[in-house]
KOLLUMMAR-167615 format. One record per atom (N, C-alpha, C): residue number from 1; residue in three letters; atom name; x, y, z. Coordinates in steps of 0.02 Angstrom, whole numbers. Example, Ala and Ser with C-alpha at 12.3 -4.5 7.8 and 13.67 -1.06 7.14 Angstrom:
// KOLLUMMAR-167615
NODE 1 Ala N 660 -284 390
NODE 1 Ala CA 615 -225 390
NODE 1 Ala C 660 -165 390
NODE 2 Ser N 642 -112 354
NODE 2 Ser CA 684 -53 357
NODE 2 Ser C 645 2 394
//
This chain:
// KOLLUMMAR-167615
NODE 1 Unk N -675 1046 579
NODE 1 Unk CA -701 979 584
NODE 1 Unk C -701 944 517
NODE 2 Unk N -720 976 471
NODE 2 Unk CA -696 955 402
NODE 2 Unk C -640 911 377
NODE 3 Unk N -588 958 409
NODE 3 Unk CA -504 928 380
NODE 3 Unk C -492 860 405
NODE 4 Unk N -529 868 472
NODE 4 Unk CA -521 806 548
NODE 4 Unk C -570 747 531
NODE 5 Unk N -630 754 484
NODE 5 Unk CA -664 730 468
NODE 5 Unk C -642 666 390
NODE 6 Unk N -610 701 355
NODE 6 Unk CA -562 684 288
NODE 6 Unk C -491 655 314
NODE 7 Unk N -478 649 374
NODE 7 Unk CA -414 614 386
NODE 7 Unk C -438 553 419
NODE 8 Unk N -373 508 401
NODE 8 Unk CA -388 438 426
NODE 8 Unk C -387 424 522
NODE 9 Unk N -440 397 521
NODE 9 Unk CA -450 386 600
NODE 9 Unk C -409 410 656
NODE 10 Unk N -340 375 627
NODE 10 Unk CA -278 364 658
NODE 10 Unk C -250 423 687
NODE 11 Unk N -264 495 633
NODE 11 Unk CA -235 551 629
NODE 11 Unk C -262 578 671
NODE 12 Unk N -350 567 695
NODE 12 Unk CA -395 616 725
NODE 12 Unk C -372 591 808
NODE 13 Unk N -350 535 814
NODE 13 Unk CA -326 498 887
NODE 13 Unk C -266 543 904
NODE 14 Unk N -228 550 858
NODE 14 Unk CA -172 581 881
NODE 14 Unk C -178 646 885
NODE 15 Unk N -207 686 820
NODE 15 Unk CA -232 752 864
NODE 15 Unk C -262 763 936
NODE 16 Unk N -314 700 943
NODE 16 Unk CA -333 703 1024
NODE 16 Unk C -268 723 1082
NODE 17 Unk N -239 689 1075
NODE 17 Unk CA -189 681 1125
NODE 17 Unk C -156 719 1116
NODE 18 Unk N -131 757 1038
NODE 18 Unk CA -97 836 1075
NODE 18 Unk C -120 888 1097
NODE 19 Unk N -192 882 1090
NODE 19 Unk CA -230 932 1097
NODE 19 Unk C -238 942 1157
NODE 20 Unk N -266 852 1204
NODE 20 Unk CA -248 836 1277
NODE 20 Unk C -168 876 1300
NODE 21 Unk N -128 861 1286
NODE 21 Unk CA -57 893 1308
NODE 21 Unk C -64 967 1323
NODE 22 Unk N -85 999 1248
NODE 22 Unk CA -78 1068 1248
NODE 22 Unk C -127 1093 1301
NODE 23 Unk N -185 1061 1325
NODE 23 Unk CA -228 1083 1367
NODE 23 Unk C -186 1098 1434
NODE 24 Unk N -122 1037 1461
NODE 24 Unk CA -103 1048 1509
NODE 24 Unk C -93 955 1549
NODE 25 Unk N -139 938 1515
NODE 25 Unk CA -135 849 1540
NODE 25 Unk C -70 808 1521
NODE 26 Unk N -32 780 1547
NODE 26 Unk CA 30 732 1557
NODE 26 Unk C 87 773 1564
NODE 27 Unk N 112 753 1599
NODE 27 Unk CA 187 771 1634
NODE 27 Unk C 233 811 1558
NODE 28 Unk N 227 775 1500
NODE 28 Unk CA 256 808 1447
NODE 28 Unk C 213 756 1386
NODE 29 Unk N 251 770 1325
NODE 29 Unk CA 233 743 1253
NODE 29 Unk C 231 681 1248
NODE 30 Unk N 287 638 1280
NODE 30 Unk CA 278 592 1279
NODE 30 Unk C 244 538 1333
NODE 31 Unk N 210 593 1359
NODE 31 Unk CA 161 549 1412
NODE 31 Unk C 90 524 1386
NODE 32 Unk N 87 546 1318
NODE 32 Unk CA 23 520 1274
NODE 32 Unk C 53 458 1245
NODE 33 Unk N 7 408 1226
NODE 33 Unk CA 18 352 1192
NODE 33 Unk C -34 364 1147
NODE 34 Unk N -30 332 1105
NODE 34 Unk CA -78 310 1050
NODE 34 Unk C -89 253 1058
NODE 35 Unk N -137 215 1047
NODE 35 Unk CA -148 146 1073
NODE 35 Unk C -194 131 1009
NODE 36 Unk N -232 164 963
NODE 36 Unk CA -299 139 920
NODE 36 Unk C -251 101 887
NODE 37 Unk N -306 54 868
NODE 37 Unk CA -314 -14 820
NODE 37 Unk C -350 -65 841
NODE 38 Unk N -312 -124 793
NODE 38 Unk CA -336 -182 814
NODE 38 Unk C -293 -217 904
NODE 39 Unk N -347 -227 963
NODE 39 Unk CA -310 -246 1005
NODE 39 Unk C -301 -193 1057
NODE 40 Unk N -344 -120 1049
NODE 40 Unk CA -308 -78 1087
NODE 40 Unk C -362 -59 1129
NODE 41 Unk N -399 -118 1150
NODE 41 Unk CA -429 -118 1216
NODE 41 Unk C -490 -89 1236
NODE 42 Unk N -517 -42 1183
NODE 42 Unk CA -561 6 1190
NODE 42 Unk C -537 92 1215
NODE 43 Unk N -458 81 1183
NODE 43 Unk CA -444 133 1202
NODE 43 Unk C -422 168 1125
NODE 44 Unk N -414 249 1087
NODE 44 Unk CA -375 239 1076
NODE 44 Unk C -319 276 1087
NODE 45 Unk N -309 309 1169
NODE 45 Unk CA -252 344 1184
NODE 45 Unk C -234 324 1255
NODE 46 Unk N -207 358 1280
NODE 46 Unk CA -187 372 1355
NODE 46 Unk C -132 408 1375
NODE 47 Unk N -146 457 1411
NODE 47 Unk CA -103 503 1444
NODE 47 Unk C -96 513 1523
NODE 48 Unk N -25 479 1527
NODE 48 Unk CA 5 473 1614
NODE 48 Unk C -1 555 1630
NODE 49 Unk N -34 537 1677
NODE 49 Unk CA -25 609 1700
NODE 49 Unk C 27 639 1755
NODE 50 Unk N 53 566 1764
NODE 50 Unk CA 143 601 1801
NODE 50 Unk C 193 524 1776
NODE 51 Unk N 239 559 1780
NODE 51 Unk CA 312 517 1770
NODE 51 Unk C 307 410 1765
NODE 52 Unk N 278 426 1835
NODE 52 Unk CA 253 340 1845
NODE 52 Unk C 202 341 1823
NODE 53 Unk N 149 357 1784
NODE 53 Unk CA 99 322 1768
NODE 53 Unk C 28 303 1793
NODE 54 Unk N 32 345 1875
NODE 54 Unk CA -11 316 1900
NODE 54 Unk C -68 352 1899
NODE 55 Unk N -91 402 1890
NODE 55 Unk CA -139 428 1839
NODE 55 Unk C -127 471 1787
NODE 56 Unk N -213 417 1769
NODE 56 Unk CA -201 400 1687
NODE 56 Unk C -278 450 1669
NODE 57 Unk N -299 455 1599
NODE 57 Unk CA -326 492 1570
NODE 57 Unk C -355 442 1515
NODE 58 Unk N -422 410 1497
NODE 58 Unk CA -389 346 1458
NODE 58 Unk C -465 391 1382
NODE 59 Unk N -411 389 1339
NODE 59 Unk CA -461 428 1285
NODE 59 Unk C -505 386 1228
NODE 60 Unk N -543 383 1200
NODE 60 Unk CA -610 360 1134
NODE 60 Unk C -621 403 1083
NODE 61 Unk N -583 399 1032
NODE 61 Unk CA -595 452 974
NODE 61 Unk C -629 436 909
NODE 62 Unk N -688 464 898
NODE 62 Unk CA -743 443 842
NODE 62 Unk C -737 487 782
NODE 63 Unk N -741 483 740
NODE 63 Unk CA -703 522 677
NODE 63 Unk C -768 485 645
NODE 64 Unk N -828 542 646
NODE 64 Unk CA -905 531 596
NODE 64 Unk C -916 588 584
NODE 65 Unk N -966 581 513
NODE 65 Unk CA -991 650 480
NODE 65 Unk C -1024 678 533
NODE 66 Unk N -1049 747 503
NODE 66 Unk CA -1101 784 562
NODE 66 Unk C -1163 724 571
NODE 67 Unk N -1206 715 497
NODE 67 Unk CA -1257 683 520
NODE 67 Unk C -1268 620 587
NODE 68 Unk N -1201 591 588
NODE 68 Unk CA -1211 532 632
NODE 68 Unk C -1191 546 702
NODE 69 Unk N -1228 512 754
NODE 69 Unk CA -1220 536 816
NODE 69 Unk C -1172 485 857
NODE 70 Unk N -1145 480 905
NODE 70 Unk CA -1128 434 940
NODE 70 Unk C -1202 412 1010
NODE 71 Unk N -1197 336 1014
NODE 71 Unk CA -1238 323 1032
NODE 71 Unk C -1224 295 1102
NODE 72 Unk N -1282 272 1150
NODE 72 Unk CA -1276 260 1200
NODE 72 Unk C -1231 184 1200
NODE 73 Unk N -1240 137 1140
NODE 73 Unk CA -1203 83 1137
NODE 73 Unk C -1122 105 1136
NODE 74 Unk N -1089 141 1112
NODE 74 Unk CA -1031 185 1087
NODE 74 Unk C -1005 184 1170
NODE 75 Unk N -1057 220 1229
NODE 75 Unk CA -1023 269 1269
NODE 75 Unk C -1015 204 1322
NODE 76 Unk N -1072 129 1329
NODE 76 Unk CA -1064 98 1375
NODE 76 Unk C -1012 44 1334
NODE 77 Unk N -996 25 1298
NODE 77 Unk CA -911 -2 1264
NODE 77 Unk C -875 34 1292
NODE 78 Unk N -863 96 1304
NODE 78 Unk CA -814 133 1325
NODE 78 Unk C -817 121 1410
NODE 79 Unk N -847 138 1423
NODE 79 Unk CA -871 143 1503
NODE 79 Unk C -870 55 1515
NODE 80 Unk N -877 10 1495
NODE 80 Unk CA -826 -74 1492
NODE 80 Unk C -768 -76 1520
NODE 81 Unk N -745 -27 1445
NODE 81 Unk CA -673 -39 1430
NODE 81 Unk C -625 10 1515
NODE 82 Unk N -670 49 1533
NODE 82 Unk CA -634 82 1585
NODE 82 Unk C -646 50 1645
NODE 83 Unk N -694 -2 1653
NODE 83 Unk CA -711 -25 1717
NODE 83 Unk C -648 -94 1718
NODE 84 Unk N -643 -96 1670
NODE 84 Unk CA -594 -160 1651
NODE 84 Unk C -507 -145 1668
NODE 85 Unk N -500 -98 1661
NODE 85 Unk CA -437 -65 1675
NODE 85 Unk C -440 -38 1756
NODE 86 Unk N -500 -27 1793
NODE 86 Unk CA -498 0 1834
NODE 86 Unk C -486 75 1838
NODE 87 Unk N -511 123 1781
NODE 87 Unk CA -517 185 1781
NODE 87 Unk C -548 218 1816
NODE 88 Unk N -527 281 1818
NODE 88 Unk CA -597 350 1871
NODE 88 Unk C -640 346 1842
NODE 89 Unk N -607 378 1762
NODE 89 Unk CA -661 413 1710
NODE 89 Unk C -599 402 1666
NODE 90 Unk N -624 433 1599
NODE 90 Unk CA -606 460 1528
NODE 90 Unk C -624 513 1495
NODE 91 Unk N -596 512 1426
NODE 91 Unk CA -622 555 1385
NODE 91 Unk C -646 552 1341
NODE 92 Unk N -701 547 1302
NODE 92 Unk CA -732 530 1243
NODE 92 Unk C -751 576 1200
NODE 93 Unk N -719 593 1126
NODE 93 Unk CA -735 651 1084
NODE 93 Unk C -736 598 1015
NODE 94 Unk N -794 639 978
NODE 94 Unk CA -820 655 918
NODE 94 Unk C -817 697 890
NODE 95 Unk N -808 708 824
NODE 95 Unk CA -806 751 770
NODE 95 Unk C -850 780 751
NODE 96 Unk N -924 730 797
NODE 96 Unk CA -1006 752 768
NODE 96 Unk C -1030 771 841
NODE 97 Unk N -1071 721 856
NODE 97 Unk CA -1109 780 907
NODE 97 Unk C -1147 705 943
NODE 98 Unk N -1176 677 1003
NODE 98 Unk CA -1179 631 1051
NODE 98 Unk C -1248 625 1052
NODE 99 Unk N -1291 573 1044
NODE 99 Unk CA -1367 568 1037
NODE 99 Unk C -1380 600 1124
NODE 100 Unk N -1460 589 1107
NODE 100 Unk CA -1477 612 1183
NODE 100 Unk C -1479 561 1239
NODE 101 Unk N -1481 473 1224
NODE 101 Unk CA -1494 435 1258
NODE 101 Unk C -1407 419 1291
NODE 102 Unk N -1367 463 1242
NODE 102 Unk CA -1287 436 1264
NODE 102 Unk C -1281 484 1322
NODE 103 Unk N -1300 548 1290
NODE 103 Unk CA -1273 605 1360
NODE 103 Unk C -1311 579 1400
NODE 104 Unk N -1366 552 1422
NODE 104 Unk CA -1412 537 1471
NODE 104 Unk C -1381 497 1521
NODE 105 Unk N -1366 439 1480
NODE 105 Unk CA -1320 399 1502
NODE 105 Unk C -1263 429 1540
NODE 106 Unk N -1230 433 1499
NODE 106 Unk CA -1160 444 1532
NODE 106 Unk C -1159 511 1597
NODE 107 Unk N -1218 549 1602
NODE 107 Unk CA -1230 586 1668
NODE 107 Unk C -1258 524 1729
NODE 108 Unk N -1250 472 1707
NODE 108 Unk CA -1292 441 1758
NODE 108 Unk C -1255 370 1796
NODE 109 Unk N -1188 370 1770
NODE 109 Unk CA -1153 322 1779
NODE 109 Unk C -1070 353 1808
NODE 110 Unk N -1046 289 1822
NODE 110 Unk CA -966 289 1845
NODE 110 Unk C -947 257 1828
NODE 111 Unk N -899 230 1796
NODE 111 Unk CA -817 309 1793
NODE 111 Unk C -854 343 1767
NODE 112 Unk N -833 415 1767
NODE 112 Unk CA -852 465 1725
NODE 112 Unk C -856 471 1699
NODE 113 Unk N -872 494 1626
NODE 113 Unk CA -868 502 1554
NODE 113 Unk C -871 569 1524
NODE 114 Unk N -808 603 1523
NODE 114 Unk CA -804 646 1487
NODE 114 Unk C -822 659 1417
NODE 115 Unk N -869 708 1380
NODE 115 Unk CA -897 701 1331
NODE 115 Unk C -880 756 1283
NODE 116 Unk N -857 753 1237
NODE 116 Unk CA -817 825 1198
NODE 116 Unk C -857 819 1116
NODE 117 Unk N -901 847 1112
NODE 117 Unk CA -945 834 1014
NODE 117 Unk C -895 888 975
NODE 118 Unk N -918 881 911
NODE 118 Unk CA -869 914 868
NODE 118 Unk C -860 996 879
NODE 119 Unk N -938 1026 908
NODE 119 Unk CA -909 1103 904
NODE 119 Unk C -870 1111 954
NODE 120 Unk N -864 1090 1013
NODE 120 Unk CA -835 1070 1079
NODE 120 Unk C -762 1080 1062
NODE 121 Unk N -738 1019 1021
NODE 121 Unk CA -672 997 1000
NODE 121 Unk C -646 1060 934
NODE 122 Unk N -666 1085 899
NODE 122 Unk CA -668 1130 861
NODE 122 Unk C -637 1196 894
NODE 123 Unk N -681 1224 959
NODE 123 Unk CA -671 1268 1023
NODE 123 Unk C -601 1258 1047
NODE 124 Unk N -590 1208 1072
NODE 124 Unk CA -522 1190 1102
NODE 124 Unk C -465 1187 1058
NODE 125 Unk N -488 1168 993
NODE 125 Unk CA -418 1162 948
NODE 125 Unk C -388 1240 917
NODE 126 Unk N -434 1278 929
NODE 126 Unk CA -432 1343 915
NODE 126 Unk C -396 1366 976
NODE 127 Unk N -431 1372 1039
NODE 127 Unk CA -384 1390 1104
NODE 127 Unk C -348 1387 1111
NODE 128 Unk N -299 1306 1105
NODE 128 Unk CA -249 1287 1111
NODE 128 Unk C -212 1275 1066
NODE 129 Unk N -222 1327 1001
NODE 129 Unk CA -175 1310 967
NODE 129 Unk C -148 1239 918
NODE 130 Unk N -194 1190 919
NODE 130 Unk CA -149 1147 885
NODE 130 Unk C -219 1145 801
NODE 131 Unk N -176 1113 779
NODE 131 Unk CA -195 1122 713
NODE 131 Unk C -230 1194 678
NODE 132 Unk N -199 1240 703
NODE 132 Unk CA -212 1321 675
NODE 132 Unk C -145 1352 696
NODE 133 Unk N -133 1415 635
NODE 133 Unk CA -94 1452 649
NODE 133 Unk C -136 1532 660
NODE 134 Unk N -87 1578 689
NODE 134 Unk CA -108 1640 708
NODE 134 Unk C -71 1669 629
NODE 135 Unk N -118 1717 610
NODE 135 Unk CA -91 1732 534
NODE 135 Unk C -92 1803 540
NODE 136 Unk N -124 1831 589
NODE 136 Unk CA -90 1915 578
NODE 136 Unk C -152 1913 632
NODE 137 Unk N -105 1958 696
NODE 137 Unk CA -140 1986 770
NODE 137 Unk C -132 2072 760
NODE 138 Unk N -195 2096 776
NODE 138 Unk CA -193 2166 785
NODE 138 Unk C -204 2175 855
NODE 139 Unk N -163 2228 884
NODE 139 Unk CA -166 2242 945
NODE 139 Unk C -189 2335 943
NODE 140 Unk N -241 2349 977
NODE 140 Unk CA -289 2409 987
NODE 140 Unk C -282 2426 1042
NODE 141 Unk N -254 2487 1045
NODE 141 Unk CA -258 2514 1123
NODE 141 Unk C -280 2602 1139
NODE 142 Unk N -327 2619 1183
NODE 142 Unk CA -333 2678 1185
NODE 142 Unk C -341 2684 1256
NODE 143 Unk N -324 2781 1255
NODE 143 Unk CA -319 2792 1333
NODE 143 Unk C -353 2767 1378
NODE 144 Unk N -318 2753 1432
NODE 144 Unk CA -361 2711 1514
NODE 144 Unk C -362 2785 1549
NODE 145 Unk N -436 2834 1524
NODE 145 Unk CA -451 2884 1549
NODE 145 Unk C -442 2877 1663
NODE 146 Unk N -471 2814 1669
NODE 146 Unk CA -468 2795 1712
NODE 146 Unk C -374 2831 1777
NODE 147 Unk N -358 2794 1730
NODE 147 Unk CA -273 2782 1746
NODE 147 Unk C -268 2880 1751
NODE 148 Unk N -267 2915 1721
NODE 148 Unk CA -276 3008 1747
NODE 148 Unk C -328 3023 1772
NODE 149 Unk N -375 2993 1795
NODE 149 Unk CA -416 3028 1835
NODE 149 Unk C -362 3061 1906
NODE 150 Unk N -395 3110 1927
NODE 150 Unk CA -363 3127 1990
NODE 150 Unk C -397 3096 2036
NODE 151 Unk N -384 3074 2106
NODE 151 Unk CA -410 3065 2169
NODE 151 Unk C -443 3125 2201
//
């Protein structure tokens, strides 16, 4: 969360979205967009989740120290921005961690609001591989006493 924390906004959006990929979401790589900036709707990604486009995945990426939380103002901008597009739900991740009045919120409303805080996102980037390498695997194996037992 550190490294993700020290990179510019831009970088932590686009990690989102491969990270989204590597999970298994959009048809392929280039079914993520990047969309953050100025103008980009309250989004800053989206991933088709087939060929045409017609579902979508629409992502919010917050790049704050630990101390600061995302707030319930944060999660209903977002939850706007998806009613406006006509979304299910989304995905919304931070680098930090989600006040209590936001998770409250966002259990209590539609579209959905997927909610991912930094140890969350930390978890997954490890799972799936993206921004880590495997630097030396030991593999341990001893007899499956089991496997000679007689019947």
């Amino acid at each position: 969360m550190q490294r993700l924390q020290m990179m510019a906004p831009e970088f932590l959006e686009k990690a989102i979205l491969r990270l989204l990929v590597a999970m298994g979401y959009g048809s392929s790589d280039e079914a993520a967009v990047h969309m953050g900036g100025p103008g980009d709707g309250g989004f800053d990604g989206v991933i088709n989740q087939d060929q045409l486009g017609i579902g979508r995945i629409y992502i919010q990426a917050k790049r704050y120290a630990d101390e600061n939380a995302v707030g319930r103002p944060a999660i209903q901008g977002f939850v706007g921005a998806l009613h406006h597009v006509g979304a299910a739900g989304g995905v919304f991740i931070t680098t930090s961690r989600f006040s209590a009045d936001a998770v409250d919120f966002a259990r209590s409303i539609t579209p959905r609001v997927v909610m991912i805080d930094g140890v969350r996102l930390g978890e997954l980037l490890v799972t799936h591989g993206v921004g880590v390498q495997e630097r030396q695997v030991f593999r341990v194996v001893e007899t499956d006493e089991d496997f000679f037992d007689e019947a």
